[in-house]
TORKOL-4160 file (C-alpha; in steps of 0.2 Angstrom, whole numbers, padded with zeros to 4 digits, m for minus):
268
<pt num="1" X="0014" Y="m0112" Z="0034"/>
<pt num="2" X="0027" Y="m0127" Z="0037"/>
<pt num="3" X="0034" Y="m0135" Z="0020"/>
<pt num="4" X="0029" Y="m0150" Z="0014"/>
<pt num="5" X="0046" Y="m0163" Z="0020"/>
<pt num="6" X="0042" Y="m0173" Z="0004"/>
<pt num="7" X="0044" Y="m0155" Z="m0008"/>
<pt num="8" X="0060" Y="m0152" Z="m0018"/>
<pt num="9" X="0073" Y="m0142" Z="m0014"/>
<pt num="10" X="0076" Y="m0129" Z="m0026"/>
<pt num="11" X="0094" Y="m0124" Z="m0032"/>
<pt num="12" X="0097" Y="m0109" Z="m0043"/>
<pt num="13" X="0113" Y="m0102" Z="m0052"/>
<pt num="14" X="0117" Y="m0092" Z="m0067"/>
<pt num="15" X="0122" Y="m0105" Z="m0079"/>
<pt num="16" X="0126" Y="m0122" Z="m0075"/>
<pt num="17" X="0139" Y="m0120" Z="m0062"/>
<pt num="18" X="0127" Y="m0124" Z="m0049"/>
<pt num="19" X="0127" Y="m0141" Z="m0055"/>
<pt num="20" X="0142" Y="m0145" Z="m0043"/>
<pt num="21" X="0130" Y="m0139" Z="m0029"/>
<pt num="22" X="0116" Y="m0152" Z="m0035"/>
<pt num="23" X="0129" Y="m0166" Z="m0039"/>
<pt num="24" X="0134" Y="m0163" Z="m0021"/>
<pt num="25" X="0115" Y="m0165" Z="m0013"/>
<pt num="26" X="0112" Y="m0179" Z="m0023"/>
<pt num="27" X="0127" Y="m0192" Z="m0016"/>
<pt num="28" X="0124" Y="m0182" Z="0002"/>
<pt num="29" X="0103" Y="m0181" Z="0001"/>
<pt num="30" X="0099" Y="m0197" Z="m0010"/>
<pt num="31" X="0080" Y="m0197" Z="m0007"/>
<pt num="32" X="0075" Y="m0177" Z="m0010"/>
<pt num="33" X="0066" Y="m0172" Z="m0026"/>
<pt num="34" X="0078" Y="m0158" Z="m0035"/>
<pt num="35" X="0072" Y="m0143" Z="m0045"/>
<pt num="36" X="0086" Y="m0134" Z="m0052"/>
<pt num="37" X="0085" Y="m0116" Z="m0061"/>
<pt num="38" X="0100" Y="m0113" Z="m0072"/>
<pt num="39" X="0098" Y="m0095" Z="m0081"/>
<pt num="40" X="0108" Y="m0099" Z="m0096"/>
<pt num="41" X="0100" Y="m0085" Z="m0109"/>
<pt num="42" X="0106" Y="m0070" Z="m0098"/>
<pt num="43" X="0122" Y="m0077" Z="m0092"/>
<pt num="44" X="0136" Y="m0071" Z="m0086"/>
<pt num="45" X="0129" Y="m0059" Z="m0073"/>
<pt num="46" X="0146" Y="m0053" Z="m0068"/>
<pt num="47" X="0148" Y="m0041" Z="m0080"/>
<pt num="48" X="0130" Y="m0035" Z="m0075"/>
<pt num="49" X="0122" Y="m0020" Z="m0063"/>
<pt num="50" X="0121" Y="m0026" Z="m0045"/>
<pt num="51" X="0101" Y="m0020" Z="m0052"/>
<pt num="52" X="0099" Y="m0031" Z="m0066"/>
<pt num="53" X="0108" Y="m0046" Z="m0056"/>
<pt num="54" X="0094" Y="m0043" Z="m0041"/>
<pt num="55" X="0080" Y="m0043" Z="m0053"/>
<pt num="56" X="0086" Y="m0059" Z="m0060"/>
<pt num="57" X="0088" Y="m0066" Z="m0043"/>
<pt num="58" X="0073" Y="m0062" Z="m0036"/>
<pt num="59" X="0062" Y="m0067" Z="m0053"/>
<pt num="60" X="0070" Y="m0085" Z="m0053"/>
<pt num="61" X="0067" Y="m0087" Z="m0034"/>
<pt num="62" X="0050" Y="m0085" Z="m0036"/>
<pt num="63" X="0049" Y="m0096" Z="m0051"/>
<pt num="64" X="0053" Y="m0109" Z="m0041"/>
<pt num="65" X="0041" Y="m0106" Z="m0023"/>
<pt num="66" X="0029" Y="m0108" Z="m0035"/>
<pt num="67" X="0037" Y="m0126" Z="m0037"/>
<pt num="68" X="0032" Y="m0127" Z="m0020"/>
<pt num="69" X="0050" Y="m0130" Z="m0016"/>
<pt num="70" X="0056" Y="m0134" Z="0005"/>
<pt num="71" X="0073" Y="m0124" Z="0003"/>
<pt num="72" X="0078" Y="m0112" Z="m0008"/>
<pt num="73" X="0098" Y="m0114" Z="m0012"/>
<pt num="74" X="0107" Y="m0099" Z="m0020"/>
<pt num="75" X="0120" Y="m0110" Z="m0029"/>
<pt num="76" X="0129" Y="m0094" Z="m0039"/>
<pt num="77" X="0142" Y="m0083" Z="m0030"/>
<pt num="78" X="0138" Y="m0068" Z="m0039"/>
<pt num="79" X="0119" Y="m0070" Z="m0036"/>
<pt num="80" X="0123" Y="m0073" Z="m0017"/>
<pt num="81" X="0135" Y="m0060" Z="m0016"/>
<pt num="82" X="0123" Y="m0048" Z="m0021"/>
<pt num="83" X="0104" Y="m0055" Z="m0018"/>
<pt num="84" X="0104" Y="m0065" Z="m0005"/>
<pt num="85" X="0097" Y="m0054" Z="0008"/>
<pt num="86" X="0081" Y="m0049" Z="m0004"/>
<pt num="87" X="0079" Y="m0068" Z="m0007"/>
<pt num="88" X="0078" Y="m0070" Z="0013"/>
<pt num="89" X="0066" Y="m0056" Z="0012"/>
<pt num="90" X="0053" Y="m0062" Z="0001"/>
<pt num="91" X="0055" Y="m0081" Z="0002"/>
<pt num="92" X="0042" Y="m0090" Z="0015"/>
<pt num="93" X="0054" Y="m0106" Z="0015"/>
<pt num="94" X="0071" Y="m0106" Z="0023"/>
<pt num="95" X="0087" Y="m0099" Z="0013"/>
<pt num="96" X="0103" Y="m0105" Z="0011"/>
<pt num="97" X="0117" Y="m0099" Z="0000"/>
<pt num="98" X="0135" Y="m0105" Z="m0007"/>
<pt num="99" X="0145" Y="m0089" Z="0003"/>
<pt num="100" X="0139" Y="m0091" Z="0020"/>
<pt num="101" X="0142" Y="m0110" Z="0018"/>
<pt num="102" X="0159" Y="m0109" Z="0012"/>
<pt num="103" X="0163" Y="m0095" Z="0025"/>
<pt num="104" X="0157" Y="m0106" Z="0040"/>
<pt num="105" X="0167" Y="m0124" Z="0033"/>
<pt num="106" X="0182" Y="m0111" Z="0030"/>
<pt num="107" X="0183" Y="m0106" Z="0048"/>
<pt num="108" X="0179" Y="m0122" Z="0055"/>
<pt num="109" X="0194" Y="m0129" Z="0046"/>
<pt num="110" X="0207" Y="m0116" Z="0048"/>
<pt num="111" X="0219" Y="m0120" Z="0063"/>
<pt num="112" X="0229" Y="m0106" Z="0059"/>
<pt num="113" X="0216" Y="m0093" Z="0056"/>
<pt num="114" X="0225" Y="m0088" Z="0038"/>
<pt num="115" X="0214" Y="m0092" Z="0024"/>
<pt num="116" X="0214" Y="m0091" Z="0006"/>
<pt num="117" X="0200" Y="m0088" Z="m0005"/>
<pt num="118" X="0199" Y="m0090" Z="m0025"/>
<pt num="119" X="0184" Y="m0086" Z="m0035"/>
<pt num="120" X="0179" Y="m0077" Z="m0052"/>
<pt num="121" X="0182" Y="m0056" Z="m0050"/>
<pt num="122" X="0166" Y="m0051" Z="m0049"/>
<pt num="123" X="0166" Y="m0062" Z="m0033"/>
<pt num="124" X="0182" Y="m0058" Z="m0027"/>
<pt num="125" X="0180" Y="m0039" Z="m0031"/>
<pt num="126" X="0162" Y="m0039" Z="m0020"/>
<pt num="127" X="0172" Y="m0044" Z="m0005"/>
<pt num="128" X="0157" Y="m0054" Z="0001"/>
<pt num="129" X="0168" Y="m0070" Z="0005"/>
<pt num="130" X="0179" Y="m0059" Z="0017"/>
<pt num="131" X="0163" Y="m0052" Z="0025"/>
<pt num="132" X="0155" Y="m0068" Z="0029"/>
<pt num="133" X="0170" Y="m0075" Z="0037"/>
<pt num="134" X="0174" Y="m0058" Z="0045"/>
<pt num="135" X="0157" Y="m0058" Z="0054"/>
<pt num="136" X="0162" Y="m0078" Z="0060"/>
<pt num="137" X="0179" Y="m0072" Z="0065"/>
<pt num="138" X="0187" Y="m0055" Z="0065"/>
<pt num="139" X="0205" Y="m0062" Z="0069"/>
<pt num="140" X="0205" Y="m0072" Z="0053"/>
<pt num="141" X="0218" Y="m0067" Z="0040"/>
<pt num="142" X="0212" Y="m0068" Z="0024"/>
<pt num="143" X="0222" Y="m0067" Z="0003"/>
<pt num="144" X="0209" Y="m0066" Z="m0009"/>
<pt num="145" X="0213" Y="m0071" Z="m0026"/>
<pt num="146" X="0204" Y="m0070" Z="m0045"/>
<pt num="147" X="0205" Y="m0082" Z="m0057"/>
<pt num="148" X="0197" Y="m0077" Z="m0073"/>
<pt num="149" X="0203" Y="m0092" Z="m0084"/>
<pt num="150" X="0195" Y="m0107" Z="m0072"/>
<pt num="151" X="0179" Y="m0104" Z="m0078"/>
<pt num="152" X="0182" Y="m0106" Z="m0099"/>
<pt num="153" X="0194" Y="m0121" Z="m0095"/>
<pt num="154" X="0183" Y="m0130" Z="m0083"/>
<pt num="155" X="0170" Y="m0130" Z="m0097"/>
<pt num="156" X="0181" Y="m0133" Z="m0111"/>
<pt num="157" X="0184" Y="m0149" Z="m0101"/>
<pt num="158" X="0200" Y="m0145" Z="m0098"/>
<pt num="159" X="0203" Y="m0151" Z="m0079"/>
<pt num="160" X="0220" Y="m0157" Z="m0078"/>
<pt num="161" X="0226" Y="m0149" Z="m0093"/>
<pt num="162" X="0246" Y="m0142" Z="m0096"/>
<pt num="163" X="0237" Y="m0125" Z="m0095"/>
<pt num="164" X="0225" Y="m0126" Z="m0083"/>
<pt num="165" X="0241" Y="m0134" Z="m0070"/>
<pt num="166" X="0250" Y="m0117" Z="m0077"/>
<pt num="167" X="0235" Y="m0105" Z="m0072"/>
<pt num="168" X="0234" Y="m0115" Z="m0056"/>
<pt num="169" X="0252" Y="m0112" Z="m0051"/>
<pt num="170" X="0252" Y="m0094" Z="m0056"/>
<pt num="171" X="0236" Y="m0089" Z="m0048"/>
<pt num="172" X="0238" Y="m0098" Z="m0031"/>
<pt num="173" X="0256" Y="m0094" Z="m0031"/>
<pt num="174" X="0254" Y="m0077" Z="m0020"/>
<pt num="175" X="0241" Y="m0085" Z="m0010"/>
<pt num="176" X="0250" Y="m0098" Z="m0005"/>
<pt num="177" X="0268" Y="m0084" Z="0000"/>
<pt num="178" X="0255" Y="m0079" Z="0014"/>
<pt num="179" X="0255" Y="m0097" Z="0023"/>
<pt num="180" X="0237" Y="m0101" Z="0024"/>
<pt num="181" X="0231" Y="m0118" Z="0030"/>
<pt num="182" X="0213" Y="m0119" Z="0019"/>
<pt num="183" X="0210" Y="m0112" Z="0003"/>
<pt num="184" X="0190" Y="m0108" Z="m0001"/>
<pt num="185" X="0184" Y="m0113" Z="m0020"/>
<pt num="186" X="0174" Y="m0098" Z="m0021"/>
<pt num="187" X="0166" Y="m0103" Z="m0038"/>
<pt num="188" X="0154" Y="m0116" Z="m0042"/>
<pt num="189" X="0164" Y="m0121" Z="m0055"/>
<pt num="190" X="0180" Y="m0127" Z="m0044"/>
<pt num="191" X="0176" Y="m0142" Z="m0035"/>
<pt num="192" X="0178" Y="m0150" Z="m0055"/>
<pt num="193" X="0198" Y="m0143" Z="m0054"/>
<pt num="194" X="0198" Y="m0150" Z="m0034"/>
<pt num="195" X="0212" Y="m0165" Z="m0039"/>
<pt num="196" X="0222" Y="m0152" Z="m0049"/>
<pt num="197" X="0221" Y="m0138" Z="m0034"/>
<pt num="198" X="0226" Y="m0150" Z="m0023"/>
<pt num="199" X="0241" Y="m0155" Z="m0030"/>
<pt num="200" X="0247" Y="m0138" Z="m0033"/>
<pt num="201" X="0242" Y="m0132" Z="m0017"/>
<pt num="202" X="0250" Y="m0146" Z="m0008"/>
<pt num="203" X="0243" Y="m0161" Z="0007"/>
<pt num="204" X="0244" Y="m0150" Z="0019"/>
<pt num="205" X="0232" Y="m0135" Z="0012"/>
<pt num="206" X="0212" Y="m0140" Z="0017"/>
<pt num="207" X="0201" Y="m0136" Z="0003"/>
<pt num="208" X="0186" Y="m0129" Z="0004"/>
<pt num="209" X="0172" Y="m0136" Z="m0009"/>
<pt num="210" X="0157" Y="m0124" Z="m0007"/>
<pt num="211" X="0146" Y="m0138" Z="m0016"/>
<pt num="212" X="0150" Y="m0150" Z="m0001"/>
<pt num="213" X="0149" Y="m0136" Z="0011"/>
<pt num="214" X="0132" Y="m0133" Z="0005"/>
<pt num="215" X="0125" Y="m0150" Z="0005"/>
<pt num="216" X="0131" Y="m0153" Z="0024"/>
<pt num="217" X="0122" Y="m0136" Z="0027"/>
<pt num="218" X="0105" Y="m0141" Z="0018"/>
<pt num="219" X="0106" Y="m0160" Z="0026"/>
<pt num="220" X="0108" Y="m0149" Z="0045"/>
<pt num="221" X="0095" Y="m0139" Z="0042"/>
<pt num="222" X="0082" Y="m0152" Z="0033"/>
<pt num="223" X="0086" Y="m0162" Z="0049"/>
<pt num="224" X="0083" Y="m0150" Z="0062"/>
<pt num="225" X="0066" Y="m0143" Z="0054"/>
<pt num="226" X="0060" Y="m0160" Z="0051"/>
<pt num="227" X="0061" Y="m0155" Z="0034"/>
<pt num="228" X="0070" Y="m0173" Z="0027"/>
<pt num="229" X="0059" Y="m0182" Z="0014"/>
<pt num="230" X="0052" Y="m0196" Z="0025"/>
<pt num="231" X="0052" Y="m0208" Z="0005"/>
<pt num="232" X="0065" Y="m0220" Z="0002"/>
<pt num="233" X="0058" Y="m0220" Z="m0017"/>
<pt num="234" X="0069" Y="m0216" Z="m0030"/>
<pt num="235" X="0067" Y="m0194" Z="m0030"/>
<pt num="236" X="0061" Y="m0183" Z="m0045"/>
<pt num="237" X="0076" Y="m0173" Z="m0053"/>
<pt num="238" X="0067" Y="m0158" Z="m0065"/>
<pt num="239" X="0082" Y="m0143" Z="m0074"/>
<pt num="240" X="0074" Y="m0129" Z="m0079"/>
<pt num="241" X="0087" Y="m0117" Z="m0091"/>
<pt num="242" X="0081" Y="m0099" Z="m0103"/>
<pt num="243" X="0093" Y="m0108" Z="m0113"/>
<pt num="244" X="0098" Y="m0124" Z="m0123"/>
<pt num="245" X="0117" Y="m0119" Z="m0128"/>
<pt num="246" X="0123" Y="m0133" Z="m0140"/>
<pt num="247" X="0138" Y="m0137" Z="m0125"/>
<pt num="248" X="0124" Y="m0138" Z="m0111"/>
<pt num="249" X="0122" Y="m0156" Z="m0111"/>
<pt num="250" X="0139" Y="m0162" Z="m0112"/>
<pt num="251" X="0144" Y="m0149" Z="m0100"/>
<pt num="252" X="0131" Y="m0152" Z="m0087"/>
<pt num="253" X="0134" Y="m0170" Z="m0089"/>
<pt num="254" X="0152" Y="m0168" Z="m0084"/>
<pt num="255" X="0147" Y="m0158" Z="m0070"/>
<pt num="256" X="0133" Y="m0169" Z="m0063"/>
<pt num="257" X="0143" Y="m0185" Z="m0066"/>
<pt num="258" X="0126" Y="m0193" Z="m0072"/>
<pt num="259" X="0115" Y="m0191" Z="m0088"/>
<pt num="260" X="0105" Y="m0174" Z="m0089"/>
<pt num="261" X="0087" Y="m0177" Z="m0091"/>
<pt num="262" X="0072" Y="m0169" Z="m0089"/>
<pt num="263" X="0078" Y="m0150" Z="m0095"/>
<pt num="264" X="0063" Y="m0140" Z="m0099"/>
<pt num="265" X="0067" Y="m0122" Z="m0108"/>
<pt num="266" X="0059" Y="m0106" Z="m0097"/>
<pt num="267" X="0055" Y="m0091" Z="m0110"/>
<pt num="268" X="0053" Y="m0075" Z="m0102"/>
């Protein structure tokens, strides 16, 4: 059965790092309805079983096809690293996910074919970057780098912090030995530092903001399945979280750039 073109698009992350990924649809996709699933009760998952972290996946996927949502978005690396291909498996509506977007932009930008990629270690560690890219492009050299600390100072607010610059410079420092040309933000989380690894990294380094990646993926293929929302109305925006934590609003505010509204709380 075709989706209805005037459904929401459904985006779903761990926590509330996604919100870079819905922030990014709504200035590139300004008419689509938005339903966004952010699993705040159980997070983190990367300290979890690659099991536990399927079953999460799979559970919230289906929460939202029975939103009757067009496109499914997996907007968490760990959850894509480890579930996308059961997602694609059981879902009746097309798939996209932050890994396979940020792989394709990455390759399409590199001149050199040297690459860097930073993300959180559960990410880095699954090797699910280098894979993606590797099945684009063998040839490409890639230096993978973790950077625990991104995550806690991006949501202490702390984006162009003395400590945050330190960490920056420390962590990109052996990537940057290896001459890449374009550096992957392999974390939802990232596209919030994206001034602050800029200047670190230097002009001449081509960031790769998997948020922004994502939306030119999703406007592609709404756009080629005849899946754009024909309406010109002002779109519905609905958050659904297992969780209020007391930061959640101020946090997700930051990384929406807009008020947070409608949050509804999923008990399971």
């Amino acid at each position: 059965m075709q989706p209805d073109s005037r459904s929401p698009i459904g985006v779903f992350d761990s926590g509330i790092g996604g919100l870079t990924v819905v922030r990014a649809l709504m200035e590139r996709l300004p008419f689509e309805h938005i339903v966004y699933f952010g699993d705040t009760a159980r997070v983190p998952y990367g300290v979890k079983s690659v099991e536990t972290i399927a079953h999460y996946t799979t559970q919230i996927a289906e929460f939202l096809l029975e939103k009757q949502v067009k496109l499914l978005i997996i907007a968490c690396n760990t959850m894509a690293a480890v579930a996308a291909g059961m997602v694609r498996d059981l879902s009746p509506v097309p798939v996209l996910d932050v890994i396979d977007a940020g792989a394709l932009a990455a390759v399409q930008a590199s001149g050199t074919r040297r690459i860097g990629i930073i993300g959180t270690p559960t990410t880095i560690n699954s090797n699910a970057y280098a894979l993606a890219i590797h099945r684009l492009d063998p040839e490409v050299r890639l230096v993978s780098q973790a950077c625990a600390l991104f995550v806690p100072l991006v949501e202490e607010g702390w984006l162009d912090h003395p400590v945050t610059r330190l960490a920056a410079q420390e962590y990109l420092r052996p990537v940057l030995s290896e001459n890449i040309d374009t550096l992957v933000l392999g974390c939802t989380h990232y596209p919030l530092l994206k001034p602050l690894l800029q200047e670190v990294a230097g002009a001449e380094i081509r960031l790769i903001d998997s948020a922004q990646a994502m939306a030119e993926r999703a406007a592609r293929l709404l756009r080629e399945q005849g899946l754009a929302n024909p309406d010109t109305r002002p779109p519905r925006y609905e958050f659904f979280v297992t969780d209020v934590p007391l930061r959640f609003q101020t946090i997700g505010e930051r990384f929406l750039g807009r008020s947070l509204t409608h949050v509804h709380v999923v008990k399971w």
